[in-house]
N, C-alpha and C positions, 0 to 999 in steps of 0.2 A: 184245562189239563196242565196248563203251566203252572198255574198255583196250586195245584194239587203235590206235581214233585216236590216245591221248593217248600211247602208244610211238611209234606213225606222226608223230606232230607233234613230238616231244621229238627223235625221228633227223634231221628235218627241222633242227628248229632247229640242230643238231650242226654237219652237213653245213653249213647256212647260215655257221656262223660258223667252222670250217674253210677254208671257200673265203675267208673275208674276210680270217684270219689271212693266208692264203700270197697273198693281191693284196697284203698290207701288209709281205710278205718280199720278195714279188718286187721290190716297188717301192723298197722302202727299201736292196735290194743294192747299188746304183748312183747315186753321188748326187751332187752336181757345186752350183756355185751360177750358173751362165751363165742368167739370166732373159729375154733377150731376144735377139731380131737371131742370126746364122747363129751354128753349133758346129763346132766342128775334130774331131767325130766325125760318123762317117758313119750310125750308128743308136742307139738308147738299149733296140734289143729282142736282150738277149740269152736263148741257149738256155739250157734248166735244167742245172746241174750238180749234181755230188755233192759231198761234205763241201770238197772243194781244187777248185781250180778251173786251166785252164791257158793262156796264153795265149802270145801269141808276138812276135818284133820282128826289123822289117826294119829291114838298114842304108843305106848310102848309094847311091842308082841313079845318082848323075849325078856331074858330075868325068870325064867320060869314059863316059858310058852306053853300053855294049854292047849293041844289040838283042836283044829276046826273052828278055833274062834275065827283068827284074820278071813278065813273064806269066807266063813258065815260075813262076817264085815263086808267083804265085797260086793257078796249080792246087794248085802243091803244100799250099799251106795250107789248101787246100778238103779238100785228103786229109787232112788231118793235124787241122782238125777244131777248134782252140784257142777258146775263147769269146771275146776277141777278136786284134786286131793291132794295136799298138803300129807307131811310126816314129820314127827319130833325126834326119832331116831330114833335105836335098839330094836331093828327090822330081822337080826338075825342073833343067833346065840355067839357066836363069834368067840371072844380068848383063843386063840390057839396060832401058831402061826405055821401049819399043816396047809400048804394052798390046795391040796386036792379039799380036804374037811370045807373048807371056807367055800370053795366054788361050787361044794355038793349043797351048801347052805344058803350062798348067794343064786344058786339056778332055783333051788325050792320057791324063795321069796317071788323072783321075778314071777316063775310059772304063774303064784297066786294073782299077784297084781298083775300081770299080763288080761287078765278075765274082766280090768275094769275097762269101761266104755269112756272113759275122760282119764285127759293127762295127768299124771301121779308123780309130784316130786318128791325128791329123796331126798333125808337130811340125818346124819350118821351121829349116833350117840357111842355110848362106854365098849356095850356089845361090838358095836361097827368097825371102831376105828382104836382099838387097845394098844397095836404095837405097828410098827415098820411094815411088813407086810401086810397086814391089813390096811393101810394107809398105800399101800401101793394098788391092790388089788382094787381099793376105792375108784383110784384114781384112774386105772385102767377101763372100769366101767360104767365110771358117772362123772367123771371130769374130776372140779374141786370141793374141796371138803369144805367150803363158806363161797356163797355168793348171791346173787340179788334176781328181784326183777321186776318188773312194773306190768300191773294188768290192769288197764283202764285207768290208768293215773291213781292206783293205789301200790305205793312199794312193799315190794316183801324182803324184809333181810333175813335171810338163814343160816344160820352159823355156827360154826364149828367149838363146840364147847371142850372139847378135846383137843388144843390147840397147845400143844406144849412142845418146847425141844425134845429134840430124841433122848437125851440124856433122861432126862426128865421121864421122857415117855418113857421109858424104859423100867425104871426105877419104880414107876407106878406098876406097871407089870407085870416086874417079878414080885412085889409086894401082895398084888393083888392075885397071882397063882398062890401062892406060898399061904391067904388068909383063904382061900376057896379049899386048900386042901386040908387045914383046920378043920372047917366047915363038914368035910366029908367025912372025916376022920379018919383019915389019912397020915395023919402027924397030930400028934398032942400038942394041946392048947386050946386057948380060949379067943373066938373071935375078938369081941368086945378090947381083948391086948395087943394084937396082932399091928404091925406097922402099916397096912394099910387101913386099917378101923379110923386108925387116930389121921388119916390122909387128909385135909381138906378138897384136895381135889374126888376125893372121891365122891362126894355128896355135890360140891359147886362147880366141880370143873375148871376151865382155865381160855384163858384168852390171850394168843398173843400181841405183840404188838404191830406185826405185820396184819394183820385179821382187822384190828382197831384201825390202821392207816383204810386200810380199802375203806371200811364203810364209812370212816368220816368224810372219805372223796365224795362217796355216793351222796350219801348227806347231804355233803357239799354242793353237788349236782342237783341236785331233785328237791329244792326247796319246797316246791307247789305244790308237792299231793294231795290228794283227798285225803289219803292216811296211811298211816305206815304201820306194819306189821311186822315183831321182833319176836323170829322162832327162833327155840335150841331147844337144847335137849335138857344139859344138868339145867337149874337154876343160877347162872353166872351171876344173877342180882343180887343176892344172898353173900357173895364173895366179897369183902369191904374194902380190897387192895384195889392196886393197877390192874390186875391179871381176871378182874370182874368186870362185869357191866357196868357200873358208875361211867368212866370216863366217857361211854358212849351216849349214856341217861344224861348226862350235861350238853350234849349234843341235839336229842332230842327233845329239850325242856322247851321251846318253843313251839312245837308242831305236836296236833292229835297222833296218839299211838297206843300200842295193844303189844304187852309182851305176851308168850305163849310159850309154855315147855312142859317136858314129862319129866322120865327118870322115874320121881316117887313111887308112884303106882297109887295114888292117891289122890282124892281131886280136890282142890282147892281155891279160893278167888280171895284177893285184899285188893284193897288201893294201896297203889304208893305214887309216891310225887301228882295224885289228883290220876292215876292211869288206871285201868285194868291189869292186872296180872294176874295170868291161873296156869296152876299148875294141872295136867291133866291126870286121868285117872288112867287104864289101860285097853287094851283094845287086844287080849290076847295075851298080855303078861303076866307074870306071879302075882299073886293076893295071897292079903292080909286077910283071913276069916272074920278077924275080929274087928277093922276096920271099915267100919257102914259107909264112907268115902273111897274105898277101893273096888271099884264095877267097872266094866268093860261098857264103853261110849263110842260115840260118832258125836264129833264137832259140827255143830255146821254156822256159817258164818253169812249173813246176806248182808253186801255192803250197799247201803243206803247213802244216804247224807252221813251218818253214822253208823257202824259195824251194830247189827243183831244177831250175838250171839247165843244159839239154843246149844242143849247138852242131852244128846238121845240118847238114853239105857240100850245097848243093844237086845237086850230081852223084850226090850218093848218095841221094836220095831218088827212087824209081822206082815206077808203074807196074806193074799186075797183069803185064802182059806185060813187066819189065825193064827199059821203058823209061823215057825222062824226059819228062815232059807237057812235049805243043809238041817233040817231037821233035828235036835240031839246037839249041835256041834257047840253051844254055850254051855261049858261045863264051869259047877262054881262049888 
């Protein structure tokens, strides 16, 4: 009877300190340093996975938002299952700085993405974060506009391609109302003249150098990852000053990594410096008719030894009965 308890208490204590190990794995898979005030992720509980784990990224819904894509999107990712969702940014139609318009625009979004079953981060392109008050209203409901985080010892930096003084910001703004109302025909003239056409930040964006200081800490920090992931939104590689990704790419020249961004509405892959870089296509944004690279996608990414990454047509993802969730809602 005595050595019955003292096996009975020895399993006991096993068991006890098993469960403590995997609270101290679960917890330490995902790790971030945002200590306060709101987070640009939607949950911090992810499902258990196996050795890799998979996750996925949506691109650009607005620029032209076509109804019922992004929901259709949803379901789909609800089928498809990834631990979480990543974003490139332009989640809303945004320019304006009307904070009733914006909140009526930022509750639409959340509603849809509320419907997914795994954590969904947010990462704020041209639509998002245009002027001052959208830069606030940001910051009131998803914290900061660039930051990081580590899932299973692979890093993710996200970052604010919109990254400019207000002055600056500013200037881009009225430049860019003044070329959309061109556009409308609203005022005479010609896009293609207009002082924002000729902007470089409008196509590559901008980086400042507070933005650059954090992630060369993280950098700094996190030498050992499996792999690093570098989202935004414009393409800042493409920028060949300070205010681009160079300085960061000198950073990262020693360690495996994957840049990713939208904007375009286009989709595309090269190598540079020996990496991946692609630009994604859309996921509910404007299209080019004529442009056989412009289709609404689901990223999905399974991080092995090596990231495998596939590119789903959302048209092709269907339904026990063949069809596409949200029936109709892929309009092209």
């Amino acid at each position: 009877m005595k050595s019955y308890l003292i096996r009975t208490i020895v399993m006991l204590l096993v068991l006890s300190s098993c469960k403590k190990h995997n609270a101290k794995t679960d917890k330490s898979i995902f790790e971030h340093t945002i200590v306060e005030g709101p987070t640009p992720w939607t949950s911090a509980i992810f499902e258990p996975t196996e050795e890799d784990f998979t996750f996925a990224i949506i691109s650009d819904l607005n620029g032209g938002e076509r109804e019922g894509v992004y929901s259709a999107a949803v379901e789909q990712l609800n089928r498809l299952d990834p631990t979480f969702v990543l974003s490139v940014g332009d989640l809303i139609d945004g320019g304006t700085e009307d904070s009733l318009q914006l909140a009526t625009e930022w509750n639409s979004f959340e509603n849809r993405t509320s419907k997914l079953k795994m954590p969904f981060f947010h990462l704020g392109g041209n639509h998002d974060l245009t002027n001052p008050t959208m830069r606030s209203i940001w910051k009131q409901r998803f914290g900061p506009r660039y930051y990081h985080f580590l899932y299973d010892n692979v890093l993710f930096l996200m970052m604010d391609s919109e990254d400019y003084e207000e002055k600056r910001m500013m200037e881009i703004y009225e430049a860019r109302a003044k070329a959309l109302k061109v556009i409308a025909g609203e005022i005479k003239g010609v896009y293609e003249e207009t002082e924002y056409y000729s902007m470089q930040e409008r196509q590559l964006g901008g980086m400042g150098l507070e933005q650059f200081e954090y992630f060369k800490k993280v950098l700094e920090e996190n030498p050992d990852v499996k792999w690093t992931f570098v989202i935004m939104h414009k393409p800042l590689w493409q920028r060949e000053d300070e205010k681009g990704l160079s300085p960061l790419e000198n950073l990262l020249a020693d360690r495996p990594y994957t840049v990713i961004n939208g904007h375009i509405h286009s989709f595309s892959h090269r190598i540079r410096k020996n990496r991946d870089y692609i630009i994604l296509g859309t996921t509910g944004g404007g299209q080019n008719a004529q442009d056989s690279m412009s289709f609404d996608h689901i990223s999905l990414v399974r991080m092995a030894n090596e990231p495998k990454i596939t590119h789903l047509k959302m048209d092709g993802i269907l339904n026990k009965k063949g069809e596409l969730p949200k029936s109709g809602a892929l309009i092209h």
